[in-house]
C-alpha positions in Angstrom: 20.9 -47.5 14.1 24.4 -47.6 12.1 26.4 -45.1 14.1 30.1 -44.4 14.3 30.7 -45.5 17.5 30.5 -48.8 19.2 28.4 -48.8 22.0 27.1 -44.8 23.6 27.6 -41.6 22.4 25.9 -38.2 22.6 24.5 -35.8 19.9 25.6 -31.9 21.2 24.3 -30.8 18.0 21.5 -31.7 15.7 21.4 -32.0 11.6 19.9 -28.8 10.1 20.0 -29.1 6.8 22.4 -26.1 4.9 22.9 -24.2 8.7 24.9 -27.7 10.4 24.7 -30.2 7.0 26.0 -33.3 9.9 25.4 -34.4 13.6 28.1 -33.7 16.0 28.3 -36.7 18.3 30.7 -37.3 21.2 31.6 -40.7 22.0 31.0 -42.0 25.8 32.4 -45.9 26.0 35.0 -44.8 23.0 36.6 -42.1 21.0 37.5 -44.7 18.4 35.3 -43.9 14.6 34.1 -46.6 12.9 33.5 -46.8 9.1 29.3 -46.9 8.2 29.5 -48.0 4.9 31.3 -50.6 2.6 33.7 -48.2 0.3 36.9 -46.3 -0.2 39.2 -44.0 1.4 38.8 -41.0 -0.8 40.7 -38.8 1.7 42.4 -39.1 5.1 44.2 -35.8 6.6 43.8 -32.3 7.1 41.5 -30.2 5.4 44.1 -27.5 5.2 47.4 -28.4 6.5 49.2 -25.3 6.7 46.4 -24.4 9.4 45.2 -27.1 11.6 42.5 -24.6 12.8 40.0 -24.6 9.5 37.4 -26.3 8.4 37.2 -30.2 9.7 40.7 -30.1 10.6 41.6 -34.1 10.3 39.4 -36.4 8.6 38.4 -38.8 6.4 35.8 -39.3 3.4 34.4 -42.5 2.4 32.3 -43.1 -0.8 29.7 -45.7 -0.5 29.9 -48.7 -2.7 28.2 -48.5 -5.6 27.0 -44.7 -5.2 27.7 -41.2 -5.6 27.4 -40.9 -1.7 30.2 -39.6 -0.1 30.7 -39.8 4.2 32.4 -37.2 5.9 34.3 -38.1 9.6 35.3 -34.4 10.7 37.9 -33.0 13.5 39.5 -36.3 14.6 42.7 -36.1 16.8 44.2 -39.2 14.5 43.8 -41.5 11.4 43.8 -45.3 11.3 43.5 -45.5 7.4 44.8 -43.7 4.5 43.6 -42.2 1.2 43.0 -45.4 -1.3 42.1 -47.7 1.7 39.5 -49.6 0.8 37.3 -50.1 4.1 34.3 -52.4 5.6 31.1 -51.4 8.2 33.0 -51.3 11.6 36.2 -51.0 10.5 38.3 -48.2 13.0 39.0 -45.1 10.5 39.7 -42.5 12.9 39.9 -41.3 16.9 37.5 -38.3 18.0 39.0 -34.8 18.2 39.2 -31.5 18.0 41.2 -30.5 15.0 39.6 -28.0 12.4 37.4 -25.3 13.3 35.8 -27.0 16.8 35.3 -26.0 20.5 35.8 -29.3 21.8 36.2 -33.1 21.5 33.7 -34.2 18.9 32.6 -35.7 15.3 31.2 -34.0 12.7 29.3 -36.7 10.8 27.5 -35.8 7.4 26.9 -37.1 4.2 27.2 -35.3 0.6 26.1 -36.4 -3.0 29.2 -36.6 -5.1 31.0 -35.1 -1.9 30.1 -31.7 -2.9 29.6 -29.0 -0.1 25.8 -27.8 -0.4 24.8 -31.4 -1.4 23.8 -32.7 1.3 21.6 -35.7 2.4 19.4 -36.4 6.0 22.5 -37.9 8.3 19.5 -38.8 10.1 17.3 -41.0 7.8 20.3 -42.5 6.7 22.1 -43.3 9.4 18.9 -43.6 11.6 20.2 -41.9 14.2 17.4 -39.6 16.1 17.7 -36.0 15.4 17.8 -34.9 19.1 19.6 -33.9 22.1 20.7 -36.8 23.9 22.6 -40.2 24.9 21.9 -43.0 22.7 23.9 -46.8 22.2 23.7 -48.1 18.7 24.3 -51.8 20.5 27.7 -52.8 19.3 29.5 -52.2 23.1 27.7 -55.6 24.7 28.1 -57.5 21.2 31.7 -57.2 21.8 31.4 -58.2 25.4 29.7 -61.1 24.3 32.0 -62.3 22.0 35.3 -61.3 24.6 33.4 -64.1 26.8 33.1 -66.1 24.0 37.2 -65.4 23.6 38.0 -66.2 27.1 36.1 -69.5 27.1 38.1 -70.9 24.6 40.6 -70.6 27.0 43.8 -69.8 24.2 47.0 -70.8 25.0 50.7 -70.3 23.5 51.7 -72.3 20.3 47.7 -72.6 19.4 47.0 -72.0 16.1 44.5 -68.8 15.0 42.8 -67.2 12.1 42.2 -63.3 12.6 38.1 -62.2 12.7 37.6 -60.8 9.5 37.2 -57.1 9.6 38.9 -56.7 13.1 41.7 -54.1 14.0 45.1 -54.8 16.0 45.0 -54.5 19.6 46.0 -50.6 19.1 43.0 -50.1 16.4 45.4 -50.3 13.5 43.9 -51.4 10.3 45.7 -54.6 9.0 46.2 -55.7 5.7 43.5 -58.3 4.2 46.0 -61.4 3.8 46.1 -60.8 7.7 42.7 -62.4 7.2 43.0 -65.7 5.4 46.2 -66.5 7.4 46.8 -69.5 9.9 49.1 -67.8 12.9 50.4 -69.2 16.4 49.9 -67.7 19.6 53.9 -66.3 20.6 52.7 -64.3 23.6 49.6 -63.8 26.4 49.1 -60.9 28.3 45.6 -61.0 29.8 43.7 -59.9 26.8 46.1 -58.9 24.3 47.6 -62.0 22.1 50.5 -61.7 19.9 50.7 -63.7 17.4 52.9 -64.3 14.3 54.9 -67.0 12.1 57.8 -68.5 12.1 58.7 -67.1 15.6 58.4 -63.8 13.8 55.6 -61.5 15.5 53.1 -60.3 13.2 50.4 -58.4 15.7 49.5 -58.1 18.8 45.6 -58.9 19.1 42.5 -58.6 20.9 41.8 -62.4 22.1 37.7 -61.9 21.1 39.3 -61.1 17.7 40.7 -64.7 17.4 39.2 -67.8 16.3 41.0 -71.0 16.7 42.4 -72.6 13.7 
């Protein structure tokens, strides 16, 4: 199952092909959204923005790598990326809302060929998420509490040095930049399970510690 959350959500409305072209899914452990797919930002922010009330409201399309397939992430309450991002599986895109034509907190999740309204493709057998009422956990809640265990076993301390996980957000969900990634960094600060760290006494982020390997 490749859902946009990490760990349990709930579908409140099934895929229906033309009549409800997505899933609506409410997130249970987190309201944070999650890329699917490998691609690019082809838009992040409102659907109409002199009325936050139409359509999807705020949200953000991805085309898949190396297709026409385009992803749709519908009536979120905030962005993490920006138009011309380019973006990884699990990388936070989004927070769940309920901007846009919605009655509540939710995501409308969908997928269209070329991105073109009317186009569109089984959210279900792609994403393989069931196509019924209910809770489901698409597994990636207790992989993070395994490596967070992992984290706190190494036992970090200030002045260590640390590479970033590649792929992993700041400690607020923010996206960071891709040299983030292939950079050396020392541990400035430790506050339970947020780490800052930076260079040169300067502070470049503030972390989660299962996002950090040692050095």
């Amino acid at each position: 199952m490749n859902s946009p959350y990490m760990g349990k959500f709930r579908i409140s409305q099934l895929y229906k092909g033309a009549a409800h072209d997505g899933l609506d899914l409410v997130g249970i452990d987190s309201k944070t959204i999650h890329s699917t797919v490998n691609g690019v930002v082809l838009y992040a922010g409102w659907e109409n923005r002199f009325n936050h009330r139409q359509g999807f409201g705020q949200y953000v399309k991805i085309r898949r790598t190396g297709t026409q397939e385009v992803y749709y992430f519908g009536h979120l309450s905030s962005l993490l990326v920006s138009t011309g991002d380019k973006v990884r599986i699990t990388d936070p895109i989004g927070v769940e809302g309920s901007t846009g034509r919605s009655t509540g907190s939710h995501l409308h999740y969908c997928v269209r060929a070329g991105g073109i309204k009317g186009q569109h493709r089984d959210i279900n057998r792609i994403s393989g998420i069931p196509n019924v009422i209910g809770i489901y956990d698409d597994g990636y809640a207790s992989r993070l509490d395994t490596l967070q265990k992992q984290a706190q076993q190494l036992a970090f301390s200030v002045g260590d040095r640390v590479r970033v996980r590649q792929g992993a957000a700041d400690y607020n969900g923010r996206k960071l930049a891709d040299f983030v990634y292939r950079t050396v960094y020392e541990i400035q600060q430790i506050s339970g399970d947020r780490i800052v760290i930076g260079l040169g006494g300067r502070v470049t982020a503030a972390m989660h510690s299962a996002d950090l390997i040692p050095a």
